[in-house]
N, C-alpha and C positions, 0 to 999 in steps of 0.2 A: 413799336415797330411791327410790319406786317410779318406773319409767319415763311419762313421758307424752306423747301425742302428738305435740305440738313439738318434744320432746327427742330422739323418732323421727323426724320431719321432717327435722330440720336436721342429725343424724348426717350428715358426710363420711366417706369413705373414707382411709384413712391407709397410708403403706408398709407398717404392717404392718396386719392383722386386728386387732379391737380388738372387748369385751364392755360393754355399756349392761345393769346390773343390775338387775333390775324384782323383785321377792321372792318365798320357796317354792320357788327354786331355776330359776325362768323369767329369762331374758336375750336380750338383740339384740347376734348375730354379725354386726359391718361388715366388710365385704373391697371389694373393688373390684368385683367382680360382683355384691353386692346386701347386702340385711338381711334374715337371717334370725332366727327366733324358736325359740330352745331351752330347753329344759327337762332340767335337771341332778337325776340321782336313785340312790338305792342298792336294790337289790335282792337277795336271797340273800347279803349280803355284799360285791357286787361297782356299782362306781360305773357308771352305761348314762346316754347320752344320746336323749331324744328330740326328734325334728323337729315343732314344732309351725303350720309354716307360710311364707311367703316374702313380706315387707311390700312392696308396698300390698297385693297382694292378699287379704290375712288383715292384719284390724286388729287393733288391741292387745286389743280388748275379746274378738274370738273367740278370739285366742293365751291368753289367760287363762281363758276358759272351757274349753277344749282341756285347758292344765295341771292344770284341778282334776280334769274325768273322768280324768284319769291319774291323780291322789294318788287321786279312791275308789278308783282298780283295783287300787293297791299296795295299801293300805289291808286291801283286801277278798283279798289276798295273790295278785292276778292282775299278773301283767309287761306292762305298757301295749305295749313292741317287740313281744313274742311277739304280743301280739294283732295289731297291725301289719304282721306280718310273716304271719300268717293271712289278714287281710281284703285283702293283697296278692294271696297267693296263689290266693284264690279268685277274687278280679277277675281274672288271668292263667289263670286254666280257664276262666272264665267265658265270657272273650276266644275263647279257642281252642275253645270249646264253643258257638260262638255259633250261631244260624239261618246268618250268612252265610259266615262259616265254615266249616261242613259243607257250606253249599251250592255253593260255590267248589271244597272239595274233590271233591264229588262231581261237579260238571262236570268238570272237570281229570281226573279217576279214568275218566270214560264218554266224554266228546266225543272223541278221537281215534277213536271208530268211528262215529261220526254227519259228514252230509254238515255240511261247514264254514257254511255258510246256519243250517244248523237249529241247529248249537251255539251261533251267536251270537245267533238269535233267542230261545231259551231263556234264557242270562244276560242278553240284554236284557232282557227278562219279568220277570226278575228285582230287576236294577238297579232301574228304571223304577216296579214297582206291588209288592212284596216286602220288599226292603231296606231302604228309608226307613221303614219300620213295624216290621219284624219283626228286620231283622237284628243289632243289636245285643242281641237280647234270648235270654239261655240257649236251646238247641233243647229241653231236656227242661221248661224253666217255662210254653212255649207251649201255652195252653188253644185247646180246640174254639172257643168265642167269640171269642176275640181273633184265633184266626188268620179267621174268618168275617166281623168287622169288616173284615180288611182288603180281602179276597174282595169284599166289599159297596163297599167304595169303587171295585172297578176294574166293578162292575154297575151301579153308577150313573154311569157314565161313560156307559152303552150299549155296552159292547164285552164281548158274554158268551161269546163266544168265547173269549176271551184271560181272564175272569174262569176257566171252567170249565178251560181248559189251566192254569193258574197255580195251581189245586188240585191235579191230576195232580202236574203238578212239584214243587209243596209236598210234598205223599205221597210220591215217590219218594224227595227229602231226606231225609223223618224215618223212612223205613225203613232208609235208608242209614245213615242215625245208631242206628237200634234195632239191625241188624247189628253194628254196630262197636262196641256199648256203651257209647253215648253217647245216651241217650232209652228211654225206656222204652214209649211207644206212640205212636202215629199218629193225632194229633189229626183229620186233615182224613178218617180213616174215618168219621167222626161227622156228618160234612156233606152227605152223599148226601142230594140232594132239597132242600136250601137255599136254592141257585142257582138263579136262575130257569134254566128251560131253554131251551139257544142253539138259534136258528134255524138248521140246516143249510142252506147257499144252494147249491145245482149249481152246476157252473160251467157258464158260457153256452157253447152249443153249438147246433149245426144237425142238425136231426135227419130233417125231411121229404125226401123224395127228389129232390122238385122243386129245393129251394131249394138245396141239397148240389149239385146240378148248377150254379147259379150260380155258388156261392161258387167251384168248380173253374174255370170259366168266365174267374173277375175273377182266381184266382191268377195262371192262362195269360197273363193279361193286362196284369200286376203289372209295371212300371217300374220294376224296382231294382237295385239291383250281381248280379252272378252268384251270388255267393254269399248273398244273402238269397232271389235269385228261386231258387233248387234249396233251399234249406233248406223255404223257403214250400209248393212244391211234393213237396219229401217224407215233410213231417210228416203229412198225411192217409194216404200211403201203410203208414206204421211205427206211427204213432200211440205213440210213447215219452212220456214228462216233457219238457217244453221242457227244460228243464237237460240231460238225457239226448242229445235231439238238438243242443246246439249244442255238447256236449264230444265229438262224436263224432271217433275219430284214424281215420286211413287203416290205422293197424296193424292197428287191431278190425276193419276191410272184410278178407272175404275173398270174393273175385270167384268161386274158381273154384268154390265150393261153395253162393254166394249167399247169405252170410250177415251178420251185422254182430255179432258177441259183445263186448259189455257188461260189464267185469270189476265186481267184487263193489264196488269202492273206489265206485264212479259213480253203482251203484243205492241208490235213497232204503229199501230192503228189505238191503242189504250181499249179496244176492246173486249172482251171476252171471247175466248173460240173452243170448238167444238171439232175435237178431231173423232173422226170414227174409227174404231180399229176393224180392219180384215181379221178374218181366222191367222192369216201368213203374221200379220204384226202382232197380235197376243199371244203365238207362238215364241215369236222370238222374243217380245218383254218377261215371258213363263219362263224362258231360259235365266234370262240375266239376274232377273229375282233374285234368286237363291245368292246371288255373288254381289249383290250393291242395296239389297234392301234395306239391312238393317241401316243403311244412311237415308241420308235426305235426296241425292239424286238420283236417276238411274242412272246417267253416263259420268259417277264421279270423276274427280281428275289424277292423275297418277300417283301423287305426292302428297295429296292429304283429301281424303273423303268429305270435307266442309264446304269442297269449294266442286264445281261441275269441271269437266273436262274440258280442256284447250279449246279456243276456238279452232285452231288449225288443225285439227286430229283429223277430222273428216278430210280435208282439202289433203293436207301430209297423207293421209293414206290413198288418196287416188292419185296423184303425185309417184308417190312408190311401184302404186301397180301402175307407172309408165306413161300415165292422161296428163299430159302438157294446161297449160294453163289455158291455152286454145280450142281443146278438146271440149274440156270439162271442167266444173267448177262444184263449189258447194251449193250455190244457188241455184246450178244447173238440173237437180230433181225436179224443181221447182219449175222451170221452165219445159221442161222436159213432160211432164205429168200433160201441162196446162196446151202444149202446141198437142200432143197424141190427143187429148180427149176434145177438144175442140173440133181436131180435125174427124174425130169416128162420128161427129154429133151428138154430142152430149152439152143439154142447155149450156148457156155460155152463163146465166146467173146464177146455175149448182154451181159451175166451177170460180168462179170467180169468187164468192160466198164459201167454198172449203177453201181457196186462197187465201182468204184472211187479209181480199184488198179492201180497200177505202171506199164507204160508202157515203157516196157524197152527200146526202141526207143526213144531217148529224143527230136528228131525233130518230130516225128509221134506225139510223144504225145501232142505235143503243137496244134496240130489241130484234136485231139479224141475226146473235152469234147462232141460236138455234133453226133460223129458217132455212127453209128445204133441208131437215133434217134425215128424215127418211129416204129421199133424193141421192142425198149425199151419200148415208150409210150406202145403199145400194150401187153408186158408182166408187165409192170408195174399195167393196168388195171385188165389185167388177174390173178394176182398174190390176188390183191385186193378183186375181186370178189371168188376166191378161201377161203380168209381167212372167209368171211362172212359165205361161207358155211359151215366152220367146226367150226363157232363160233354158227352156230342158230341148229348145229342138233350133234347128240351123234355117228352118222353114219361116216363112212370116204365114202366120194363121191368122183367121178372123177376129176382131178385137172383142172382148169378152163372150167368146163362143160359151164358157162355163156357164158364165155366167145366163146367158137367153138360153141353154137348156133346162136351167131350173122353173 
């Protein structure tokens, strides 16, 4: 009699395995861990079983529809396993060919050279507006459109920053896949101009000479542990990346040459850099000495000397002295240094080169950290003695007046 669903129901499990015979060579295997649905058949001469399923989750009516596309396959003198054993296979490339796949590999393959921040803001990017879309899906079946839809969901969020960085990253993927042999082009070439175009925001900074005399003013002024008031106070002097100054080691200080060297691991460029110290900044590194030397940073962090101080110490403390996030920022020395000297005339390759931007030359740059050394030192001091002067008087004076008397 053929099998029927109550007679599947009420199947118990018995010391041994036992077969419920339904016809055409389909039956229900009981054991103690479940019922399964097989299908008994001859092929080239030789007796092969196929799995058609694991009850309840496949009912009797699909297990039987299953069975017959198997008899047209014999039938039709195709092996229903073999095929099985194909659409497995290609499910497990598929797997391993997948968007998120390649793209996991290709972080893992490049992030040990990128600052730790930036690899994980990248896979977050990822995770977060990529993966729940894209990544289960082959890298080589992804069209221009579908990867553009998903572009479009993180543009309708309002955040085109991270829409237009999340296409970069996408490209990068699918070239890394066209290298390796695994995709054949790069859909997101096709998308230039799609995106609406992000707003580039400066970061806030002080730029008038008057006001730059304040802000020096309110640091002198600043209420805070020694080590946030010298950090506070020599980021205008150096003008490095926040991150830059608060990994700074006493190793990198060298006093007697006045310098602070920057190894390649720290810069957001993987280069080496070269900061010059003013008489004003190895002043105040002579202070701090005595109270953070005996560790490894100079700006340690509040709660345990192993590790460098918060990234938001700087930001929290201009903050407190009252500069809105509109104002002023951490980055804003930075910007600050770079529009003042630019604008008195001071070559735009010293300053760009004490910046510590990107030299599009990739064999050049590997031997720039030291060029226009001399340059530098000298506007570096010049720079120095300028700020003192618009920190001791309510006047704007001539930019490095001290300095063109020496």
């Amino acid at each position: 009699m053929p099998l029927t669903d109550t007679a599947i129901r009420n199947a118990k499990p018995q010391n041994k395995q036992y077969k419920l015979t339904d016809e055409r060579g389909m039956y229900l295997l009981v054991n103690k861990a479940g019922k399964y649905f097989r299908f008994d058949y001859r092929f080239a001469g030789k007796r092969k079983t196929l799995a058609l399923g694991v009850y309840p989750d496949v009912k009797l009516v699909e297990a039987r529809e299953k069975r017959d596309e198997a008899r047209k396959k014999i039938a039709n003198g195709v092996d229903p396993s073999q095929v099985r054993k194909v659409q497995k296979s290609i499910l497990v490339e598929q797997s391993e060919n997948s968007f998120e796949a390649i793209a996991r590999e290709w972080h893992g393959k490049y992030s040990s050279g990128w600052a730790a921040s930036h690899a994980k803001k990248i896979i977050r990017r990822f995770e977060l507006h990529i993966f729940p879309f894209l990544g289960s899906r082959p890298i080589s079946d992804i069209t221009p459109p579908e990867l553009l839809a998903v572009l479009r969901r993180v543009e309708s969020q309002g955040i085109l920053e991270t829409a237009h960085r999340a296409q970069q990253n996408c490209g990068q993927v699918f070239r890394y896949a066209i290298a390796t042999g695994r995709a054949e082009r790069d859909p997101s070439s096709d998308l230039r101009g799609a995106l609406t175009p992000a707003k580039h925001q400066r970061m806030a900074t002080i730029t008038e000479p008057k006001k730059i005399g304040e802000l020096l003013r309110a640091i002198d002024g600043y209420e805070g542990t020694p080590v946030s008031q010298c950090a506070l106070r020599l980021a205008p002097l150096v003008f490095v990346r926040p991150g830059e100054l608060r990994h700074a080691e006493w190793e990198e200080i060298d006093f007697n040459i006045a310098e602070w060297r920057i190894p390649a691991e720290k810069m957001k460029m993987k280069d080496p850099h070269i900061v010059p110290l003013s008489i004003q900044a190895v002043k105040i590194l002579k202070y701090i000495e005595p109270i953070t030397a005996q560790g490894r940073y100079v700006f340690p962090g509040v709660n345990t000397k192993s590790r460098p101080m918060s990234e938001n110490t700087v930001l929290a403390a201009l903050r407190r002295m009252g500069y809105t996030k509109e104002e002023m920022s951490g980055h804003g020395f930075r910007a600050m240094a770079s529009t003042v000297l630019h604008e008195k005339g001071w070559p735009s390759d010293i300053i760009e080169r004490q910046l510590a931007h990107a030299e599009r030359n990739s064999i050049k740059a590997a031997y720039n950290h030291a060029q226009h050394l001399p340059e530098r030192r000298k506007m570096m001091q010049a720079w120095a003695d300028y700020l003192d002067t618009l920190k001791s008087s309510d006047k704007v004076v001539p930019i490095f007046k001290v300095a063109s008397e020496e």
